[in-house]
LUMVOPA-123486 format. One record per residue (C-alpha): residue in three letters; x, y, z. Coordinates in steps of 0.2 Angstrom, whole numbers, plus 5000, padded with zeros to 4 digits. Layout:
residues N
ALAXYZ ...
This chain:
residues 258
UNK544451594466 UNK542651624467 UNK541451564479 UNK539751514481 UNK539351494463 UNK537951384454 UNK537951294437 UNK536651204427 UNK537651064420 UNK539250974422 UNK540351074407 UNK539951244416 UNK540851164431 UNK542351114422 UNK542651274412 UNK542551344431 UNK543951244438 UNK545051254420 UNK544551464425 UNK545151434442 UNK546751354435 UNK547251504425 UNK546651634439 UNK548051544452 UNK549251534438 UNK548951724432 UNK548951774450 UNK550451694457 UNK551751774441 UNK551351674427 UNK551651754409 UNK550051754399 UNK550551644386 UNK550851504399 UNK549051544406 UNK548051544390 UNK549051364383 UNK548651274400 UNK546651344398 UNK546851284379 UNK547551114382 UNK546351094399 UNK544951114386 UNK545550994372 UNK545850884385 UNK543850904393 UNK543250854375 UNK542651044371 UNK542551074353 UNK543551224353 UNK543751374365 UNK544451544364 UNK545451624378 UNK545751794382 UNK547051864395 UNK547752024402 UNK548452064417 UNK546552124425 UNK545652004417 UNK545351814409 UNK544151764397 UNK543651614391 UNK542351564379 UNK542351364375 UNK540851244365 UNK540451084373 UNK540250944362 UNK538350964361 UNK538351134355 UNK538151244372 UNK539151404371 UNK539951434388 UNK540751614392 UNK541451644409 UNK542651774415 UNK543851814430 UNK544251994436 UNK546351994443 UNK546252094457 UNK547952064462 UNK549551974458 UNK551151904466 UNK552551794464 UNK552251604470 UNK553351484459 UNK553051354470 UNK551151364466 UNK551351374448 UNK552651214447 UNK551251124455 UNK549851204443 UNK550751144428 UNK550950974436 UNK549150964440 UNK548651034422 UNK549750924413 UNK548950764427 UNK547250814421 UNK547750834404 UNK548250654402 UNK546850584413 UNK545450714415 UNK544450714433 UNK542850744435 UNK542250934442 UNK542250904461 UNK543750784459 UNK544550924451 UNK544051064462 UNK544850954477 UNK546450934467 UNK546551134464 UNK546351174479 UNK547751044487 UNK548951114473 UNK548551314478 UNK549051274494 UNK550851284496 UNK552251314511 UNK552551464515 UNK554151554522 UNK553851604540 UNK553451804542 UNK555251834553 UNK556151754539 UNK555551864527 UNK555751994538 UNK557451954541 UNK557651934523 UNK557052104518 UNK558652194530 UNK559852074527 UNK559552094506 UNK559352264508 UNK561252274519 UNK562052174502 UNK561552274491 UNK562052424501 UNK563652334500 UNK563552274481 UNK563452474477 UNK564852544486 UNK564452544503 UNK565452504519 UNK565252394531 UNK564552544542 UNK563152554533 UNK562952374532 UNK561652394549 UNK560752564545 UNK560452454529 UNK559852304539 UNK558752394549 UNK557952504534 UNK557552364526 UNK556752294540 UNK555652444540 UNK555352424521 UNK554452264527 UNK553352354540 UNK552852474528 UNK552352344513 UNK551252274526 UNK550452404535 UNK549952454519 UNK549452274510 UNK548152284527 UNK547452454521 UNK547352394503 UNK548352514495 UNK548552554479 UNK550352474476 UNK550852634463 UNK550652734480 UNK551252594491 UNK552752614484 UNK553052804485 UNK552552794503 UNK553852664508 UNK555352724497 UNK554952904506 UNK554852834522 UNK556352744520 UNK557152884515 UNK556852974528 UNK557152834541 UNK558852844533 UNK559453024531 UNK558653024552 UNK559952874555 UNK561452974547 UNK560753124557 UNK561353034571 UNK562952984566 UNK562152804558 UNK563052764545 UNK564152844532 UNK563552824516 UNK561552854515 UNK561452844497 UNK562152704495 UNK560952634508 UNK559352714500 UNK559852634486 UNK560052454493 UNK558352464499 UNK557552524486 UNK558152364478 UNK556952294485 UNK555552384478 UNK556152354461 UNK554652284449 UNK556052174440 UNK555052034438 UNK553552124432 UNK554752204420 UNK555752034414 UNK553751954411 UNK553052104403 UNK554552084389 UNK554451904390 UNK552351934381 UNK553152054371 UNK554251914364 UNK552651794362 UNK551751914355 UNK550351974366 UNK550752154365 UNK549152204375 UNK549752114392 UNK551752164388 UNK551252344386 UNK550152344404 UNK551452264411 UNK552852374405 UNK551752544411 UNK551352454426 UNK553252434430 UNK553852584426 UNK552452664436 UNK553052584452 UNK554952634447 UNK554452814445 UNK553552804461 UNK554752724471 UNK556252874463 UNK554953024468 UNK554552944485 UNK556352954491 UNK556953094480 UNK555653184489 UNK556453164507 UNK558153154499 UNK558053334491 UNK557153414507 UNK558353334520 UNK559653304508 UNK560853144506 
């Protein structure tokens, strides 16, 4: 959410927080059609006389007129996006709160940023995660249970390499090829030394984990709503990180072989 920011009067405050609303919503894996019906009803509910939202997968606008006539236009630039269920369960809790019994602006800025902030899985239990996913799927494709710890171990690297490069951040199309090549290569280097017996069928496990499957199931989700401009950048925007994610370990895999 932005900070630091001034207004003049009291219906430039709330269209902030309604904008705040549908940034945490956008940003934590919300379809667009869920994000501009929650600003929508948050306006009605805020007594604005109407209001005209725009939203793609970089960008949110919002346009509302207050019941005295002021035109209010504010935007918000998505930088980034990930997948926090959690916090949008308690954004729609929180819209549908406020929708019933509006708040006023600092009593709603408070309750945004309580429902923004959410549990959150200890980092080794992720990382465990990541090697322990990564060594079932191995498994799920025809994999032995010899491969089921060259697996684990990969996956455990996949996760190194996501966040070394979150700290840099990298672009994720490029993210992407990076660590499907470097666990490639970590791979065919494990089989080299008699680790495992089936690198394939682990590079395939792992990149399971890379897999843009939820960007793919939302994008056809707009298409089906009909917001063709957020279904088509999120379709492209998929299928550039699977494309990425086949060169990076095709790459090491038709060099080194595998």
């Amino acid at each position: 959410m932005s900070e630091n920011r001034t207004f003049i009067n009291e219906s430039q405050r709330i269209v902030a927080c309604i904008l705040d609303i549908g940034e945490l919503l956008l940003t934590s894996g919300a379809e667009v059609m869920r994000v501009e019906d929650t600003i929508t009803r948050l306006c009605d509910a805020y007594g604005f006389v109407s209001s005209d939202v725009l939203t793609i997968l970089s960008s949110i606008i919002l346009t509302a007129t207050a019941a005295d006539g002021d035109i209010i236009t504010q935007t918000r630039r998505i930088k980034s996006r990930d997948t926090n269920l959690i916090r949008i369960e308690r954004l729609n809790a929180l819209s549908r709160r406020v929708t019933a019994d509006p708040l006023p602006s600092d009593a709603l800025s408070l309750a945004i940023e309580d429902a923004a902030r959410v549990p959150t899985y200890a980092r080794h239990w992720i990382f465990l995660a990541y090697g322990f996913n990564a060594a079932v799927f191995t498994l799920f494709f025809g994999g032995t249970m010899a491969d089921f710890l060259p697996s684990f171990l990969a996956g455990l690297g996949v996760y190194i390499y996501l966040q070394i490069g979150g700290r840099f951040r990298m672009n994720s199309i490029l993210l992407n090829t990076i660590c499907s090549a470097l666990m490639a290569l970590s791979v065919v280097g494990m089989h080299a030394l008699g680790f495992g017996q089936h690198p394939d069928k682990i590079v395939i496990g792992n990149i399971m984990l890379l897999i843009p499957g939820l960007a793919l199931t939302t994008s056809l989700r707009d298409l089906i709503n009909g917001d063709m401009l957020s279904a088509i950048i999120g379709f492209l925007e998929a299928l550039l990180k699977a494309l990425a994610i086949a060169i990076g370990a095709a790459a090491i895999l038709t060099r080194f072989g595998g």
